[in-house]
N, C-alpha and C positions, 0 to 999 in steps of 0.2 A: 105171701103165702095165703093159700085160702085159708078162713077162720074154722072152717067146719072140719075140716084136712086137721089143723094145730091141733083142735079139742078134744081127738081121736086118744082112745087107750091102747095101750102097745103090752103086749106080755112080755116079759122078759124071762119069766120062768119062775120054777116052784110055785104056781096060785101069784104073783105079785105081777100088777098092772100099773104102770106110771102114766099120765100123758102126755102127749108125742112135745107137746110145746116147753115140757119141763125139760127135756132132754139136752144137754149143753153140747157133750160129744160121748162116743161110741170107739171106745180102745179096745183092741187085743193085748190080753194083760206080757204074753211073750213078749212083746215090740217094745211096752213101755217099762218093764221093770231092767230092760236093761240097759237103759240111760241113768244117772245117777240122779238126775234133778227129776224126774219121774218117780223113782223111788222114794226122793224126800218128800216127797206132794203126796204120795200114798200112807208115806208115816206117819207126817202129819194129820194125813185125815181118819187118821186108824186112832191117833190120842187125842184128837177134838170127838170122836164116836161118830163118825159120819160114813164110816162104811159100813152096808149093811151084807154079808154074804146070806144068799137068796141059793145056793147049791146045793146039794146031795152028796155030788159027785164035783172034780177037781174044776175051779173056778178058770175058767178063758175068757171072761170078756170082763172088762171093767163098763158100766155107764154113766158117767157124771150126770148128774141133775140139777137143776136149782130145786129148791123145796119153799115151804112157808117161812115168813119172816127172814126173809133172802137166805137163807141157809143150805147151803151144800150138802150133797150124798153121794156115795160112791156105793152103785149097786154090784156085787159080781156075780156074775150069770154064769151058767155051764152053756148056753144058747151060745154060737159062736157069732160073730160080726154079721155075716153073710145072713144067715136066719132071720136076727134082730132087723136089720135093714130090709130086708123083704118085709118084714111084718107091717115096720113102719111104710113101705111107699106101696104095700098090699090096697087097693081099691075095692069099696064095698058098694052094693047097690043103696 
């Protein structure tokens, strides 16, 4: 992957920007809350404080992150998948 492409900031929504290289993966929260091991991995990350909701309005997309000092986030966005991924493979001059 290009280095300049990775270091890019991606919106994800409400004012909050992450960099495109932290991003681990990019869920629809419908798909994964209803697998059961899905679910436990969100509980989890809900009683370690690692979810952060970033919404107004009803959360649709989850985005795993790495953060500092190897640490995990779980951002939930109202931005849906398709938005989020444009942003991210969006080309600037």
């Amino acid at each position: 992957m290009n280095k300049q492409l990775s270091n890019r900031f991606v919106s994800i929504g409400s004012d909050h920007v992450i960099t495109q290289n932290s991003i681990i993966g990019i869920f629809d929260l419908d798909s994964i809350t209803v697998k059961k091991d899905s679910r436990s991995f969100i509980n989890m990350a809900q009683k370690k404080g690692e979810i952060k909701d970033i919404t107004t309005d009803l959360p649709i997309t989850v985005i795993l992150c790495s953060e500092k000092e190897k640490k995990q986030m779980l951002y939930l966005s109202s931005f849906s998948l398709p938005t989020i991924h444009g942003r991210i493979r969006r080309k600037f001059p």
